[in-house]
N, C-alpha and C positions, 0 to 999 in steps of 0.2 A: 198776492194771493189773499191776502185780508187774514185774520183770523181764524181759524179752524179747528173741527174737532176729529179728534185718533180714531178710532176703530182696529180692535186689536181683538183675533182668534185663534185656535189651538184646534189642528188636524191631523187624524191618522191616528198610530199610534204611539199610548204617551210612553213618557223614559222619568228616569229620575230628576231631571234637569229642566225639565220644557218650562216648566214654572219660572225657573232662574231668568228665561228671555223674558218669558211674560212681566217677571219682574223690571227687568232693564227695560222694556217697551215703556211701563207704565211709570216710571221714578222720573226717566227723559223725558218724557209725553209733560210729566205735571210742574218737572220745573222748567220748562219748555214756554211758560205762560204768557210770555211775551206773544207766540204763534199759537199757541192752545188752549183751546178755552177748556175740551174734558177729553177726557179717556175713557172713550166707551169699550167693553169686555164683550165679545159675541158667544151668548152661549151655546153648544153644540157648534160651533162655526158658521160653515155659509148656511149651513140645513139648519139649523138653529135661528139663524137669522131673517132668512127666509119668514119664517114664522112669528119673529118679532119679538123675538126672545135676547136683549141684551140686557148690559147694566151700566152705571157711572161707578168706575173703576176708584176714582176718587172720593165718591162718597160712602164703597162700603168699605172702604180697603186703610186703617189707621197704620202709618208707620211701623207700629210692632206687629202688625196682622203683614205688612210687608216683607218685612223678616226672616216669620214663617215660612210666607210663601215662597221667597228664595229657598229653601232647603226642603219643602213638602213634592214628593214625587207626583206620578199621575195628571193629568190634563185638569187644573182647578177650573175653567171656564166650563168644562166641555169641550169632548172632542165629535168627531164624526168622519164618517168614510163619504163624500157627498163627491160626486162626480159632476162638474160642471159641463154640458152638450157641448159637443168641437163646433156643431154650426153656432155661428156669436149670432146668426139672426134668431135666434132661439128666444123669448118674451122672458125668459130667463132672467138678462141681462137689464133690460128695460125695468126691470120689479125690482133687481139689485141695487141699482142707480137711483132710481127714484127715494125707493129708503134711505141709499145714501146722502142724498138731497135735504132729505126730510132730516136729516139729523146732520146736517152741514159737515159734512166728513171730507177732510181733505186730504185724510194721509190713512191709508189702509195697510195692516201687518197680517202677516198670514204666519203661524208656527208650523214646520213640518217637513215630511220630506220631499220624495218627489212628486208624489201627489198633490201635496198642497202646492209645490213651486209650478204645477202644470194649470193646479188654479189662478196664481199670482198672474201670469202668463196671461191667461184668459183674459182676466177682467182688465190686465193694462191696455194686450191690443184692443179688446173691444171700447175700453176708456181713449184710447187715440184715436182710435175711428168716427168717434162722438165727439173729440175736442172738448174731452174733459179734463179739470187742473187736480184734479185727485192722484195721490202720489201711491203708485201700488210698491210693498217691500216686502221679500217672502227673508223671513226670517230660519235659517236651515235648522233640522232636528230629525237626528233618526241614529237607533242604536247600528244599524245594521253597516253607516258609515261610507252608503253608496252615491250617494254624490259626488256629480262631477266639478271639477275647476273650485275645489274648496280642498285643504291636507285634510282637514277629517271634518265631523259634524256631532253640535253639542249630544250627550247621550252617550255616545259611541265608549269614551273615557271611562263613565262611570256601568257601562254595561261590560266593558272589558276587565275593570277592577272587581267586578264580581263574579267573573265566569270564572278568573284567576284565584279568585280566595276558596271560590266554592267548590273548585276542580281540585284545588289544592286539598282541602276539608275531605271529597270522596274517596280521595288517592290513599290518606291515612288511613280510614277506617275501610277504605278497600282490603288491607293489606293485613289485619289483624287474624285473618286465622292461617291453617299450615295451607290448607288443600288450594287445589289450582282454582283458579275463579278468573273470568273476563266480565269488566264493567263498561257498560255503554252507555255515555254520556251523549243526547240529544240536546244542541242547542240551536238556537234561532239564525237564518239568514236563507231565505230562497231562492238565488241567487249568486250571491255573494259569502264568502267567510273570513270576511273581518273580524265579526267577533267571536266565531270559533276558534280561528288564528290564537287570540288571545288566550285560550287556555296552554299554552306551550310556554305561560307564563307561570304556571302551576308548579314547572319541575323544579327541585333547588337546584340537581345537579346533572350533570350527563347522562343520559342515557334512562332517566328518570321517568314515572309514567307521571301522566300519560305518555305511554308507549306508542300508540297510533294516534295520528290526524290527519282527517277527511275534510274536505273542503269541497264547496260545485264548481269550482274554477276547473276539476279534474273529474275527467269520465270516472266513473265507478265501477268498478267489476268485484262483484263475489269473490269471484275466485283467485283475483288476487289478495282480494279480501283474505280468505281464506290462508292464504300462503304466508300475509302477513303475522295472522294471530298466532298459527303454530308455531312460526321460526319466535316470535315473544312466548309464546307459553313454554318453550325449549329453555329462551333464556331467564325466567321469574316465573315466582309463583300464582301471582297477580298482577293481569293484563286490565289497564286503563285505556279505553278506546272511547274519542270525542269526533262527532259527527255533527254537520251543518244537515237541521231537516231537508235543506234542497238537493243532495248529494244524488248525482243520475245517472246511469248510465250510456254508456257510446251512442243509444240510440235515440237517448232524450229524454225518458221513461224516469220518472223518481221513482225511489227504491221505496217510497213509505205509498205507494201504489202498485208494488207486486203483491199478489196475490197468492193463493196456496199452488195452483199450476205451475206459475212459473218459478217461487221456491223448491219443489218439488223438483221440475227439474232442472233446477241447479244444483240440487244434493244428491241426483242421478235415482232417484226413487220413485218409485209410480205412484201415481196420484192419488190413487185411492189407499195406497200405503199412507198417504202423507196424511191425505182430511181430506173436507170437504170443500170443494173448486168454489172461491169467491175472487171477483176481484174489484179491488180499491179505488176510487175514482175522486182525486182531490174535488173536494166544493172551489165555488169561484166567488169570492167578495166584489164589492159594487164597482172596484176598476178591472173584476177580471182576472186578479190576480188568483192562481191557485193556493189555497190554504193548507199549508205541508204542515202536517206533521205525524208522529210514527213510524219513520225510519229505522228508529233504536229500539222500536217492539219487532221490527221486521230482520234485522239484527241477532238480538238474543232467540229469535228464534230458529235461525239459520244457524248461528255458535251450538245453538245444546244437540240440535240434530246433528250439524257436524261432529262437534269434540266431545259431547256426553259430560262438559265441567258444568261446576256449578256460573250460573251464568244470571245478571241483573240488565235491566235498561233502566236508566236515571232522565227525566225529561225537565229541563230547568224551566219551561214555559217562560211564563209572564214574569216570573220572580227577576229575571236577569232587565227587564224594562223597569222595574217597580220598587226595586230596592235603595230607598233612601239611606237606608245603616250604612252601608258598601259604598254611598256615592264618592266619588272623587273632587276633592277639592277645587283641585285645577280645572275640569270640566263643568263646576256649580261656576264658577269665574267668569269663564271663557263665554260660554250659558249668559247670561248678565248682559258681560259686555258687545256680546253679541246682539241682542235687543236695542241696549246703550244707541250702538253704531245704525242700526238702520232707522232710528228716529233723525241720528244727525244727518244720512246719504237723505232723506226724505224731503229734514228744513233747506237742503245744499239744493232740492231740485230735482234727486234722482227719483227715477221710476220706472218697473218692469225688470226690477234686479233682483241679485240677491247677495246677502253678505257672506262674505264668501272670508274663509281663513286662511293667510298665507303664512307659513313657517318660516320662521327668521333661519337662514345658513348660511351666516356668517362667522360661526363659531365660536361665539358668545353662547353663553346658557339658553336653556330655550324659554323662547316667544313668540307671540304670535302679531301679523297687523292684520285689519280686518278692511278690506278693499270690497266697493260692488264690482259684479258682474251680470253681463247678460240672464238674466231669466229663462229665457227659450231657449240659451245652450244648455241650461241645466236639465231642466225637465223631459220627461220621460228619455232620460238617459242612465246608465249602469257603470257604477267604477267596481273595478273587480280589483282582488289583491292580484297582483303580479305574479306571473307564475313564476318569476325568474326568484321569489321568497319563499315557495314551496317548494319541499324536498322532490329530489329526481323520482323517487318512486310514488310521487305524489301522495305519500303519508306522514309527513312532516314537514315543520316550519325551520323557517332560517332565521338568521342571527339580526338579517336588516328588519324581517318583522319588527322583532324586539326590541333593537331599538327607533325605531316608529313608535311605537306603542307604550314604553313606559312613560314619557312625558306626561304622558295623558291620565294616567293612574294616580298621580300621586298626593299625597293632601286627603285628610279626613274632615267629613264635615263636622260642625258643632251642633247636633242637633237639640231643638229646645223640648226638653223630657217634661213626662209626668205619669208619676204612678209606676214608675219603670220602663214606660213605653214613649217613643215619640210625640211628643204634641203637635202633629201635623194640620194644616188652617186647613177646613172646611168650607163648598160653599154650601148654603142654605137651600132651601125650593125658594122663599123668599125674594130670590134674586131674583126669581123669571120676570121677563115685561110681563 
C-alpha cells in the first residue's frame, strides 16, 4: 500500500471521553511512521470536510497538549450531525474520494455512534465498489450505550458515573425538609436506558431512593404511574423518581409529547378545567431522529394535579455527556485504547469494521479485548437493556444491571487544573483550512 496518510473525525454527539479515542487515533497514527506519513483531524467531520476544513494533527498537537486532550471532554475537532445519501451513486461520494486522494489518505477513522458507524459503512462499500485501498474504521462512542456486537461503548462509563454521583447529590438534598415532596429526574436516552439504568446506582441501601425507575424498554402508563408514587409516598417522605426522555406509552406516543388534552384526561378532568388544549410534537434532527425532551415537566405536572405535594422536575441535559470532573478512569482508558486498536485492525488490513469490546468471563478481574466487527451489523441497529434486568413492574433495576455497570465507573481522572478550574486543550479558529 506504500505510505499513507490518517484521516481522523468526531460525530454526533460528544461525551467526556471521545477525545481519549481521538487521542489513541493520533499517538498510533504518528508512531505508526513506518506506514504514516500524518494525521490529518476533520474538522466538523464529513460536513466539515466536505468544505475543506482539516488540520495536521501532528503539527498543532505537542505531547503535553496530547495529554490534555485525553482528559478534555466534548468533540476537540468538531463534531456534526451530517447524513451521508443511501444512493452511493450520489456525487457525494466522488468529492469525498477525490479529497481523499488529494491528501493521499489511506486509513479513514470515524468517532461515534450509530450514525457515524452507518457513515463508516457508506464510504467502505462505496470505497469497494471503486476498488479503492483506503481502510475505513469507525471508532464506537455514545453515552447512551446502544450499540450492537460491542459489551458497552466508550462514554457510556463515564456518563453512568455521573448520573450515579449526581442522582445520589439530589436524593440528599431531596430529603432535607419534613413535608412530602416527589422529585423527577430526567435523563438522556431515546430509546434505550442504559444510562438511566445507572442511576439505581445512587442508592446506598435497599429500598433507598431513588424510589422509582422508568426506562423505554417498558410501555408507560400514568396511571400506573400514579399507583406507583402513592404506594412510595405512603412509605417516605420524599419520593426520587428517574425517567429516560424516551419513555412511551403502549401506543408509541412519548410522554414528553402529551399535551393538556390528553393530561387532562388522564387526571379525569375536563379540559377547560385543566388549560388551554396544546399539543407537543417532538422536532426531528438531520437523521430523523425525534428530539425528546420534557417528560419530567409533563410529570410534575401530572404529580401536583394528582397529589397536591410539593413537587420538582430536575432535567440533567448535556451535563451527563460533558462532565470531565465525573469522568471515569476506566472508560478515559478503554477510550484510548480503543482508537490505539483501530489504527492497528487498519495497518493489519481491516476495513468496513468496527472495534468492537468483548468482556473478559473468565473470572479473572475485569477486562476487556478489543476485536473488529462487521460495520453494516452494527449500524442503524438498537441494543436495548434486557428486560429480563428490569424490575417485573417495570420500575426498577436488578442486581445484574449493577454488576454490568460498576466495572465501568471506576477510577477518577487526574485532571490538569488552573485557577481552580480545569485546564481543558482548546481548539483555535486558526486551525480552519
Amino acid at each position: 500500500m506504500g505510505k499513507k496518510n490518517v484521516i481522523v473525525g468526531q460525530s454526533g454527539g460528544p461525551t467526556a471521553v471521545i477525545n481519549a479515542s481521538l487521542c489513541g487515533v493520533i499517538r498510533e497514527g504518528l508512531e505508526k511512521s513506518g506506514h504514516i506519513e500524518t494525521v490529518y483531524g476533520m474538522v466538523h467531520g464529513i460536513e466539515g470536510f466536505l468544505e475543506g476544513w482539516y488540520m495536521d494533527m501532528g503539527k498543532e498537537l505537542s505531547s503535553e497538549d496530547l495529554e490534555r486532550l485525553r482528559v478534555t471532554p466534548a468533540a476537540y475537532l468538531g463534531s456534526c450531525r451530517y447524513k451521508l445519501p443511501e444512493d452511493l451513486s450520489s456525487q457525494v461520494y466522488p468529492l469525498l474520494f477525490s479529497k481523499f486522494q488529494e491528501l493521499n489518505i489511506g486509513y479513514f477513522f470515524y468517532i461515534g455512534g450509530n450514525d457515524s458507524m452507518d457513515t463508516v459503512s457508506k464510504l467502505s462499500r462505496y470505497g469497494a465498489q471503486k476498488g479503492t485501498d483506503i481502510r475505513f474504521v469507525g471508532i464506537p462512542k455514545t453515552i447512551d450505550n446502544d450499540l450492537v456486537l460491542t459489551d458497552h461503548t466508550p462514554g457510556f462509563g463515564s456518563a453512568a458515573k455521573y448520573v450515579a454521583s449526581t442522582v445520589r447529590e439530589i436524593v440528599l438534598d431531596s430529603s432535607v425538609y419534613r413535608q412530602k415532596s416527589v422529585t423527577i429526574i430526567e435523563l438522556m436516552g431515546r430509546h434505550t436506558g442504559w444510562l438511566t439504568a445507572a442511576s439505581v446506582v445512587a442508592r446506598k441501601e435497599k429500598m433507598d431512593n431513588p424510589a422509582l425507575i422508568y426506562l423505554p424498554e417498558r410501555a408507560f402508563s400514568l396511571e400506573q404511574f400514579a399507583q406507583d408514587v402513592e404506594r412510595e409516598l405512603k412509605r417516605r417522605r420524599c419520593v426520587v423518581v428517574c425517567v429516560s426522555e424516551g419513555i412511551a406509552d403502549s401506543e408509541g406516543t412519548f410522554l414528553c409529547e402529551y399535551g393538556d388534552q390528553k393530561l387532562a384526561s388522564c387526571l379525569g378532568k375536563e379540559q377547560a378545567e385543566f388549560g388551554v388544549t396544546h399539543t407537543e410534537q417532538a422536532a426531528l434532527d438531520n437523521f430523523g431522529h425525534k428530539m425528546l425532551t420534557g417528560c419530567g415537566k409533563v410529570l410534575e405536572r401530572f404529580v401536583r394535579e394528582r397529589f397536591g405535594v410539593k413537587v420538582r422536575s430536575v432535567e440533567l441535559n448535556v451535563s451527563q455527556r460533558c462532565s470531565g470532573m465525573l469522568a471515569s478512569m476506566t472508560d478515559i482508558d478503554e477510550a484510548e485504547k480503543a482508537g490505539q486498536a483501530g489504527v492497528r485492525f487498519a495497518l493489519e488490513g481491516e476495513t468496513g469494521i468496527m472495534v468492537s469490546f468483548v468482556r473478559r468471563r473468565d473470572g479473572k478481574p475485569y477486562g476487556l479485548d478489543f476485536v473488529p466487527v462487521d460495520v453494516n451489523q452494527v449500524c442503524n441497529q438498537e441494543k436495548k437493556v434486557p428486560i429480563s434486568w428490569i424490575g417485573e413492574n417495570g420500575n426498577d433495576i436488578k442486581e445484574e444491571y449493577v454488576d454490568y455497570v460498576l466495572p465501568l465507573i471506576q477510577g477518577n481522572s487526574a485532571l490538569p487544573m488552573k485557577d481552580g478550574a480545569p485546564d481543558y486543550l482548546y481548539r483555535k479558529v486558526k486551525f480552519y483550512d
